[in-house]
VMD Tcl script that draws the C-alpha trace (Angstrom):
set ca {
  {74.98 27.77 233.40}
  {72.04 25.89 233.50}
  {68.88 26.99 233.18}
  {65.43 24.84 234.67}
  {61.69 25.93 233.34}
  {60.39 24.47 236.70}
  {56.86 25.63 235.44}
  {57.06 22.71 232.14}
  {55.40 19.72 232.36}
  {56.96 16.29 232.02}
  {55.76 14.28 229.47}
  {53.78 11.94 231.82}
  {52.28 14.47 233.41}
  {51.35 16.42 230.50}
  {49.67 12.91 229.24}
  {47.54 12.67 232.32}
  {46.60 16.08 232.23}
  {45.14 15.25 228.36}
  {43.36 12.04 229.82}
  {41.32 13.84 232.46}
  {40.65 16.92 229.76}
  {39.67 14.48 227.51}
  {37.71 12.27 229.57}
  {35.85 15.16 230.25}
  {35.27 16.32 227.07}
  {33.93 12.60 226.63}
  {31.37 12.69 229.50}
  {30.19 16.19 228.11}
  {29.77 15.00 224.43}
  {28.08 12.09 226.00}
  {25.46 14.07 228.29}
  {25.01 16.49 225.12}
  {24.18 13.64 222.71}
  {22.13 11.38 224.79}
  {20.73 14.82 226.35}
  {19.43 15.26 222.27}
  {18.56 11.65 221.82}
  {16.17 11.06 224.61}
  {14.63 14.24 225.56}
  {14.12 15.60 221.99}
  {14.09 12.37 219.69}
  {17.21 13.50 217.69}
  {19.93 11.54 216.42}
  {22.62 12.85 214.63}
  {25.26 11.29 213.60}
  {26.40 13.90 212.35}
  {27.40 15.44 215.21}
  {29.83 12.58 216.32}
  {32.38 15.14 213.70}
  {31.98 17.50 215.63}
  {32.85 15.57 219.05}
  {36.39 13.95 217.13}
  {37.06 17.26 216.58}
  {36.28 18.66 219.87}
  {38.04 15.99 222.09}
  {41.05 16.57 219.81}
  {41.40 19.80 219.99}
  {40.84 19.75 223.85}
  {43.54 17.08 224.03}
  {45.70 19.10 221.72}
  {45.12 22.17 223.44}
  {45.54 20.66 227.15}
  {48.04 17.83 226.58}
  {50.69 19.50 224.46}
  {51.95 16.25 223.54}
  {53.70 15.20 219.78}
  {53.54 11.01 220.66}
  {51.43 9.30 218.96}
  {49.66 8.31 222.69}
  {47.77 11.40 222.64}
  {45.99 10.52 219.23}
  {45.59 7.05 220.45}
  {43.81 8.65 223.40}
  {41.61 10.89 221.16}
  {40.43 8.08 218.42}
  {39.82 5.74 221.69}
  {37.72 8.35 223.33}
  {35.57 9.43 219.86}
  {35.25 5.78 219.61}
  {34.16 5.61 223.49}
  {31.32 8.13 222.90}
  {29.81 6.90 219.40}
  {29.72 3.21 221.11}
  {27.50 4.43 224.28}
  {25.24 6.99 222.14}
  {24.47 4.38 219.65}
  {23.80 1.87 222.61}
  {21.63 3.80 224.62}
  {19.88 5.43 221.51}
  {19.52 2.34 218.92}
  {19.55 -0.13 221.94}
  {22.36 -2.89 221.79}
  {24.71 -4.60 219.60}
  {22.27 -6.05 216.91}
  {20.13 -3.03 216.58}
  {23.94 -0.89 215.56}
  {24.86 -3.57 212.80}
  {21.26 -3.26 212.08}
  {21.25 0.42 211.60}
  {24.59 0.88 210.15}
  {24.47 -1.78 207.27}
  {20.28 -2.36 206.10}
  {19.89 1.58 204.83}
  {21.76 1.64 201.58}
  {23.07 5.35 201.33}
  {21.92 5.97 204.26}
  {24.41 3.91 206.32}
  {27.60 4.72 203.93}
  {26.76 7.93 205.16}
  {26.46 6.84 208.68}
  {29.87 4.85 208.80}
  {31.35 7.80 206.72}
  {30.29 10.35 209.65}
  {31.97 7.72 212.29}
  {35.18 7.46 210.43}
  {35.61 10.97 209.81}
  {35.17 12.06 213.64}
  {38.16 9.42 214.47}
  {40.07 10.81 211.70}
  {39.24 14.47 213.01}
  {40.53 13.26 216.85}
  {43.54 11.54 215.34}
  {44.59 14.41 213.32}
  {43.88 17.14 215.42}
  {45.34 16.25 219.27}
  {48.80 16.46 218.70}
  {50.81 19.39 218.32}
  {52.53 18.76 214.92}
}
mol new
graphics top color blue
foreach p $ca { graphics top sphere $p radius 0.5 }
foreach p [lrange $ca 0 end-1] q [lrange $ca 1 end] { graphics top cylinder $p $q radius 0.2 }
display resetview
């Protein structure tokens, strides 16, 4: 006797399904941040922890997935969304390096915020 869950996802399907979630989530923490930037003159790096953990969890929560693909997807995406903030907000490629590496403390703490949020959206979209 077989029996079929005809309501389960294939993989493939449950890895699209965590692209367009976390896409999404991408395009939201995008609006948000550049939304915070340019209206109110905040930048916050700080927050870009907050948006690794939020497209991981949304990719986790979504996706379903234990490959390694859906982590991919959720560093690339954090990654995505710190490289257009910090265009549009510091204003090209010079002014980043710029930012990130003539501060002292200031930009360890900078790259340390960046490297966490990938870390957070690595660790946290797969179901492990």
């Amino acid at each position: 006797m077989k029996i079929f869950n005809k309501a389960a996802l294939t993989r493939k399907q449950r890895f699209t399904r965590a692209l367009l979630v976390g896409c999404g989530c991408a395009l939201l923490a995008i609006g948000i941040i550049l939304l915070l930037g340019l209206q109110f003159g905040l930048y916050l790096s700080l927050l870009y922890m907050a948006v690794g953990f939020g497209i991981g969890y949304a990719i986790q929560y979504f996706g379903k997935g234990v490959q390694i693909q859906f982590s991919l997807l959720a560093a690339g995406l954090t990654i995505a969304v710190m490289l257009v903030c910090d265009w549009v907000l510091l204003g090209g490629p010079i002014n980043i390096i710029s930012a990130l590496t003539e501060y002292g403390l200031n930009s360890l703490w900078e790259i340390a915020y960046r490297v966490i949020a990938i870390f957070l959206a690595y660790r946290y979209s797969r179901v492990v």
